[in-house]
N, C-alpha and C positions, 0 to 999 in steps of 0.2 A: 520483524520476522520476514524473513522470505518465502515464497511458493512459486510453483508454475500453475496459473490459470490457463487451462485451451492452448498451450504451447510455449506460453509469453510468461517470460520472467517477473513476477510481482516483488514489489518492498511495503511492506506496511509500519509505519514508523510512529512513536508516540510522539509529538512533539513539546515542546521548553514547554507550549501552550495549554499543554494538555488535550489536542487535538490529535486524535487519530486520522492520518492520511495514508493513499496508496498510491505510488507511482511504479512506471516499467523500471525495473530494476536493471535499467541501459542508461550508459553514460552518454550526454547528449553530444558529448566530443565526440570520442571515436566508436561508441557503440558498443562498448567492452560491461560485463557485469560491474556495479559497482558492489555491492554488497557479495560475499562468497557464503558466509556461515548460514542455517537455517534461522537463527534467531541472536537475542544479545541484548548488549545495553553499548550503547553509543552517542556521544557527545556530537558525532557528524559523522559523515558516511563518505567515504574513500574509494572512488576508482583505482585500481594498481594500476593501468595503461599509464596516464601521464600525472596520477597521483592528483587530479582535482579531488577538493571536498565538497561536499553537499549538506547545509543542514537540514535539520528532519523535516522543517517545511518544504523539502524540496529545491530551494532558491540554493545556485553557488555559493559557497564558503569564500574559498582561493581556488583560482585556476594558476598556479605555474608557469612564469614566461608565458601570460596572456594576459591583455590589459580587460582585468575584471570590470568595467565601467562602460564596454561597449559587445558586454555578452546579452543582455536583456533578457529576454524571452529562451533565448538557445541555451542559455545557461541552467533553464531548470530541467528541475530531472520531469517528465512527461507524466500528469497527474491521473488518477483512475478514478472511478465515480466510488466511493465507499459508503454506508449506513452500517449503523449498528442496531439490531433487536433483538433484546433482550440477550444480553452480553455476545450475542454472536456476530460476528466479522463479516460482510458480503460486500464483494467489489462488484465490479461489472463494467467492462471492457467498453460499449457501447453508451456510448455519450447519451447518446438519443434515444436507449430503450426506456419505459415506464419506470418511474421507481420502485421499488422493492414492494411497497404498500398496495401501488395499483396493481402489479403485476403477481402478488402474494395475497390477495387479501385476506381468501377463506382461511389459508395457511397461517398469517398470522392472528387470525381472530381465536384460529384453536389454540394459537400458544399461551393465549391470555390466561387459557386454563390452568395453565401450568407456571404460576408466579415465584417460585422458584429460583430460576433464569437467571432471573441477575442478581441472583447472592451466589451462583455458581464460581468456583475457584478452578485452576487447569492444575489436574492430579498429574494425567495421562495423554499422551496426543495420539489416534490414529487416522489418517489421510485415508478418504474415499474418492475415488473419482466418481462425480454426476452429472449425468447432460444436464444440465438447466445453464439459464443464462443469467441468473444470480449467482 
């Protein structure tokens, strides 16, 4: 799925792995959105600029007339801190801020109340914007 966090383009991707990852939904080539649609299913993730692919780990696929073996680092898509509790999504832009626990804790101690959560399935989606930095 895609969003915009605080301005910035997000990708959230399930991976082969079964890992959930978030990266800036910018091509590390020229900068261009790689992903357009809000959400999907996808075998790898495709810039239209010069048509690199990306798998859902983030790591280049192919880059096109570019010798993929001396991209390293430049090649991946730029990763975002993600947790998940109790079935909900939280990134956070800031490498260095607290994690979600320390910086949630009373917040998630209430959730505990409500066990629920993670048998939740997605009916309906509505987007709120909130200041926090979760």
């Amino acid at each position: 799925m895609t969003l915009d966090v605080a301005g910035e383009p997000i990708i959230v991707s399930h991976g082969t792995d079964g890992e959930l990852r978030a990266f800036y939904n910018i091509c590390p080539h020229r900068g261009m959105k790689v992903e357009q649609s809000d959400k999907g299913n996808k075998k790898v993730l495709q810039c239209g600029y010069h048509g690199w692919t990306f798998k859902l780990d983030g790591n280049v696929n192919r880059a096109p007339n570019f010798k993929t073996n001396g991209l390293g680092v430049h090649g991946c898509m730029k990763s975002i801190r993600l947790e998940v509790q109790n079935a909900m999504i939280f990134v956070n832009l800031d490498k260095n801020a607290p994690s979600l626990a320390e910086a949630y804790q009373e917040f998630l101690e209430e959730m505990k109340e409500y066990p629920f959560f993670d048998s939740l399935k997605l009916v309906r989606e509505t987007r709120r914007v909130v200041k926090a930095n979760w």
